[in-house]
matplotlib code that plots the C-alpha trace (Angstrom):
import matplotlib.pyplot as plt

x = [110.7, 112.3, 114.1, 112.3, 114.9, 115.6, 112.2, 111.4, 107.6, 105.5, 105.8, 103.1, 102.3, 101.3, 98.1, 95.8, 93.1, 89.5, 91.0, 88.9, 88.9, 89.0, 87.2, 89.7, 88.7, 90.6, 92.6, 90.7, 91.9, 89.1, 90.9, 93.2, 95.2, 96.2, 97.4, 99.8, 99.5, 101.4, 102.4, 103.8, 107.7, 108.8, 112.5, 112.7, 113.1, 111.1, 108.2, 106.0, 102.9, 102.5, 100.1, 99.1, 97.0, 95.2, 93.3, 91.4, 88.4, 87.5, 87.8, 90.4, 91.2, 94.0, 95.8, 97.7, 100.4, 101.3, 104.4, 105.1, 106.3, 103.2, 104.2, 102.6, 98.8, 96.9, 93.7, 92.1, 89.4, 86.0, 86.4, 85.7, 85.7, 89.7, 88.3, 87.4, 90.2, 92.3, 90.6, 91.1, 94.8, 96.1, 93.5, 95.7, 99.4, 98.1, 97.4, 93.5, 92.7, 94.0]
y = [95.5, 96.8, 100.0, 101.9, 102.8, 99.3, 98.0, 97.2, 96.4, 92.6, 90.3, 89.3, 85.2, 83.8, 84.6, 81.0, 79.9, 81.0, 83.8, 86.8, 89.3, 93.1, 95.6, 98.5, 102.1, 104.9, 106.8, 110.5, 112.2, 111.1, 112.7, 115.5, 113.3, 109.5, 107.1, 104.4, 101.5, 98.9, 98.3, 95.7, 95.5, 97.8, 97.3, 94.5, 96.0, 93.4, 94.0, 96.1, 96.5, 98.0, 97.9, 100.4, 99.3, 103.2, 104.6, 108.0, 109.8, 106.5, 104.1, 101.9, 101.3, 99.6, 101.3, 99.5, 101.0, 99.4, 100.9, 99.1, 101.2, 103.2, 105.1, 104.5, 103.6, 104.2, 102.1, 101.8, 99.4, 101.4, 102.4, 100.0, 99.7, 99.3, 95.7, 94.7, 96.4, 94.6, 91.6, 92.0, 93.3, 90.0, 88.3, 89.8, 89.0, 85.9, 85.4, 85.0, 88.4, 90.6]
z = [92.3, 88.8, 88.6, 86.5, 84.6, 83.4, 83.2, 79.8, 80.4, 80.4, 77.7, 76.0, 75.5, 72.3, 71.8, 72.2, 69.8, 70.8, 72.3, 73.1, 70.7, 71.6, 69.5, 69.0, 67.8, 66.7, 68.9, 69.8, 72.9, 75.0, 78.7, 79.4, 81.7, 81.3, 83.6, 82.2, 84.5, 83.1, 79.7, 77.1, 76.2, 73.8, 73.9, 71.3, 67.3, 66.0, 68.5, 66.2, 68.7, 72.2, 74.7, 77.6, 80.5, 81.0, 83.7, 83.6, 84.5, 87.2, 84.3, 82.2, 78.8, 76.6, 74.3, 71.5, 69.3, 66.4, 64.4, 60.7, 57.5, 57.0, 60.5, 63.6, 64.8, 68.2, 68.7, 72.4, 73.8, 75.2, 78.8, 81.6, 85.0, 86.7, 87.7, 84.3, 82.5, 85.3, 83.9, 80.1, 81.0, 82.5, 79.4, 76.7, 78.7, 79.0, 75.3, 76.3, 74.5, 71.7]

ax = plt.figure().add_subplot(projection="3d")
ax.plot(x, y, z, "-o")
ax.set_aspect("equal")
plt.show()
């Protein structure tokens, strides 16, 4: 298992043609509490997106954060159940969803 204070978080594969495409919405504080459960690596200075594998309220949801020079942007999937958002979270590692 990583130490957590070394790991640096999943990378992403290339994202494959006919991949599923995710409908992302505005950020809006939807819980008081959030769960990150896994999330994307960060660590790299050219790596301009994120992603958060989330669970609250009994549901999931990925959250994607994508810094450029306008500043930074915070778009999340609708909720799902944590099977599903299991689901689209190995989809979009895989490169079978963004």
């Amino acid at each position: 298992m990583a130490n957590a204070y070394t790991y640096h978080g999943t990378h992403l594969a290339r994202v494959r043609s006919g991949h599923l495409r995710l409908r992302w919405i505005p950020y809006a504080k939807r819980f008081d509490r959030v769960r990150v459960i896994e999330h994307t690596c960060g660590m790299d200075p050219c790596n301009r997106q994120t992603y958060e594998l989330c669970h609250a309220g009994g549901l999931a949801f990925i959250r994607r954060t994508v810094r450029d020079a306008s500043g930074v942007t915070v778009t999340e999937t609708d909720t799902m159940s944590f099977d599903r958002g299991d689901e689209i979270w190995q989809m979009l590692v895989s490169g079978k969803a963004r």
